[in-house]
N, C-alpha and C positions, 0 to 999 in steps of 0.2 A: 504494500500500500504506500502511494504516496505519502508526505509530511501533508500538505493540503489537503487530503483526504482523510489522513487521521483528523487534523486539526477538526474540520466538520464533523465526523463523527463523534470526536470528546465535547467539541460544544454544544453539538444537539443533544447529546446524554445528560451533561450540565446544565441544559437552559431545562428540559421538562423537570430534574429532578430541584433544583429552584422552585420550576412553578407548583410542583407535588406539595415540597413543604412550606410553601407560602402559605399556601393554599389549606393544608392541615394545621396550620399556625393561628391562619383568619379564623377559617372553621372552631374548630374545638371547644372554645368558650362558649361558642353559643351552643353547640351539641352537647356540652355537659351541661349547661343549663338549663335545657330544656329535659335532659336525663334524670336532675332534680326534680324538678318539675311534675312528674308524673313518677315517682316513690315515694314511698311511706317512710317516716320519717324515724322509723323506729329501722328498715332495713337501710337508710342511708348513715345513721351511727351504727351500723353494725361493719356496714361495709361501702366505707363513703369514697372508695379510691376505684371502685367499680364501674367502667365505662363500660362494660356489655352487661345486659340484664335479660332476664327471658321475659317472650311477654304474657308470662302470667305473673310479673311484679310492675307490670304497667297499673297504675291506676290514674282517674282522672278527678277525686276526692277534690285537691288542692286548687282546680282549675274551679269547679262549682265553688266552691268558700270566696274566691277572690272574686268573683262574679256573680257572687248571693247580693242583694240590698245588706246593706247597715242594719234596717230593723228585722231584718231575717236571718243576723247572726252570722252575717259577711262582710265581705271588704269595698262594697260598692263601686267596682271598675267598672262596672257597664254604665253609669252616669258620668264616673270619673274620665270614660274614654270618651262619651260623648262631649265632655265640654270640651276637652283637649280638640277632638275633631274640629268641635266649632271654629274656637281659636284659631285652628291653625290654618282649616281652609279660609277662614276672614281674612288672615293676617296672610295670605299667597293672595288672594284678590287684588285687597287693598296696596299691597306691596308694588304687584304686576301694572296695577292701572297709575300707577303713581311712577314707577321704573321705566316704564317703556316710550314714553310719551319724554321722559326727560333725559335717557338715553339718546333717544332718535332726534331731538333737537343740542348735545353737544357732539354728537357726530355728523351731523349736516347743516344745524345752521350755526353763520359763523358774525359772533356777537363780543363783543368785549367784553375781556377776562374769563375767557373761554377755557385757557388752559390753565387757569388758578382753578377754577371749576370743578374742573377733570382733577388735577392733586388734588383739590381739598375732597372730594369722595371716599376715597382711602385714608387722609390724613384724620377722619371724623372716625370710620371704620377703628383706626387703632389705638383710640382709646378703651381700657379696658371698663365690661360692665360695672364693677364694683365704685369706678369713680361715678357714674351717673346713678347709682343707686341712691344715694341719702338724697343729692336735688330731686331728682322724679318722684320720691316720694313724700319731701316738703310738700313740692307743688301739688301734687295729685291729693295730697291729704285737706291741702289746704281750698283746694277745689271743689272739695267731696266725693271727687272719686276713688276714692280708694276702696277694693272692694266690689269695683266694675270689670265685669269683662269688657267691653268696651275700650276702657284705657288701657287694660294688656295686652290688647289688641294693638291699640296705639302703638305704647312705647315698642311691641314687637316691631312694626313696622318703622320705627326709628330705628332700630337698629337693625334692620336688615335692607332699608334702602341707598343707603352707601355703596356695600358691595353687588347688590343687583344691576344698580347702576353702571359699575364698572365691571361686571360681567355683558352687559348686553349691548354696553356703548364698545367694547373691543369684537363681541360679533356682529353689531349692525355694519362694521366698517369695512365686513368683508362680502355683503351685500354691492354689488355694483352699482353706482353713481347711473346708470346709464337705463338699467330696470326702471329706476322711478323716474329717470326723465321721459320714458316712452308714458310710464303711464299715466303724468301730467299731461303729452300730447292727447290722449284720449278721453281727455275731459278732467282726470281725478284732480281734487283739490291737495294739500299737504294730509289730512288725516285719512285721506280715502287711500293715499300712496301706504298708507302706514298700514292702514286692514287689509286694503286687494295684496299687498307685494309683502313690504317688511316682516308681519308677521309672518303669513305661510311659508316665506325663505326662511324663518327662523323659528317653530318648531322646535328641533332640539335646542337651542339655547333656551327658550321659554320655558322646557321641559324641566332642564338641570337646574335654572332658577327658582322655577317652581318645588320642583324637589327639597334645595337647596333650602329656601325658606320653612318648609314645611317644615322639615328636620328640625330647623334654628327652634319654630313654632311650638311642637309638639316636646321636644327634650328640656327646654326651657324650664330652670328651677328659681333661679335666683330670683328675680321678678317677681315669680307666680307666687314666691313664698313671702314677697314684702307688702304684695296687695290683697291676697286672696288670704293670708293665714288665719283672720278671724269671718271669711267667712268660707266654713266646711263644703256648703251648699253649690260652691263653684271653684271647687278645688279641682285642679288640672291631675292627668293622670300623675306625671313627675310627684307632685306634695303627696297623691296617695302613696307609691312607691317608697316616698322616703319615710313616711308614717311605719312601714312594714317594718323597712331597714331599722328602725329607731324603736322597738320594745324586743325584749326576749321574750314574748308570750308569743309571739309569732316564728310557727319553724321556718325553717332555713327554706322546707322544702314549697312553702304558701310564698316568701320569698321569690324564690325564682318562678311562679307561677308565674306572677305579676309583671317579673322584670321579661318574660316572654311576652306577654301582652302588650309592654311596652317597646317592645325590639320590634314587633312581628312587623306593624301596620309601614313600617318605614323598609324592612326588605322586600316585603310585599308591593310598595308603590316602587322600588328601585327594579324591580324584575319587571314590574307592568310597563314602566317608560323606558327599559332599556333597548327597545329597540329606537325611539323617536333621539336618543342620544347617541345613535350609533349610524341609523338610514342617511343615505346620500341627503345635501343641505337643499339642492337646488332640483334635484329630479332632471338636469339634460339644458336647463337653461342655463345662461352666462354666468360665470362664475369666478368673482375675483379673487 
């Protein structure tokens, strides 16, 4: 054999056996947490280092308790996931309709201090939450909303329209200048250029922004626990979770029930959009 022929064959050996253990690396935590998850709490102290079980040690006890009501002697996630949803799909609307519109005007139109603009998007972005935590909730308190989904709505959407911003103003600019001059010659106005063309060229970046907020949305603790902590009635799934984590009367294995329930709905929406993240941008038409 060649040296260039070995060489490809020890690379190709090395690049799958990379991707095997990455791969088993990513994995694992969430397949032993869900292995938690579904035993009895008396065979996971017996034998808690056990990654194969037969399934007749399956049980799904743990999953009913965190998804019982409060007053039926459970942990109340099916409300708890409901507000979460709400939140987070508000906070992707509101986010998108606020992002895109002001994305598509600092990449095409050109206005003073355009590119103080553009930095200061990121330079807002990297400040950490904990320094905007006591002002937002001066003000919010002092407002009366504290306590509102609504305003966790809000402040979501402050802090995730920075980097949406500069996600969607670096994909609109690979949109070609010349699409949207055709289809101002056919009559469209600036916002009709933005629904007939810019979005459906853009798809997947709407997608991974989308995604991208939602995550921010739904995982979200810090916030959710400065406004929402005295009221139980609109507590986000994250305060339930930590409520788990936070007594010993609660096993380990009602624990990772939850923290499944909280993992699931964000792999689940990554596998639904992973093809609009990955599909050709343009479908055949021009493409800068």
């Amino acid at each position: 054999m060649t040296r260039d022929r070995i060489e490809n064959v020890v690379l190709g050996v090395a690049r799958w056996v990379t991707i095997v253990v990455l791969t088993v690396v990513s994995l694992f935590p969430f397949y032993y947490m869900v292995l938690l998850s579904v035993r009895l709490i008396q065979d996971v102290q017996l034998s808690p280092a056990s990654i194969v079980i037969s399934p007749g040690e399956i049980v799904f006890d743990t999953y009913q308790e965190v998804l019982r009501s409060v007053d039926a002697g459970g942990q109340g996630f099916v409300r708890l996931i409901g507000v979460s949803a709400a939140v987070s799909i508000a906070t992707v609307i509101v986010t998108l309709a606020v992002s895109v519109p002001g994305a598509y005007a600092v990449t095409r139109l050109r206005f003073a201090g355009r590119r103080q603009v553009d930095a200061l998007f990121l330079a807002i972005y990297l400040f950490p939450a904990i320094v905007l935590a006591i002002p937002l909730y001066v003000v919010l308190s002092r407002l009366g909303l504290r306590g509102s989904l609504v305003a966790l709505v809000l402040v979501y959407v402050a802090q995730t329209v920075p980097v949406t911003l500069y996600m969607l103003r670096g994909y609109f600019e690979t949109i070609p200048v010349s699409l949207e001059e055709a289809a101002q010659l056919d009559g469209c106005g600036r916002l009709g250029v933005i629904w007939r063309v810019s979005l459906p060229l853009s798809r997947p970046a709407l997608a991974a922004t989308a995604l991208y907020v939602f995550m921010i949305a739904w995982n979200e603790y810090l916030f959710a626990l400065l406004f929402l902590v005295e009221r139980r009635d609109r507590w986000t799934v994250s305060l339930g979770l930590s409520q788990l984590a936070g007594t010993i009367e609660i096993p380990t294995t009602v624990l990772m029930a939850g923290s499944v329930l909280l993992t699931a709905p964000i792999v689940a929406l990554f596998f639904a959009g992973e093809r609009l993240l990955v599909e050709g941008l343009t479908g055949g038409a021009e493409k800068g």
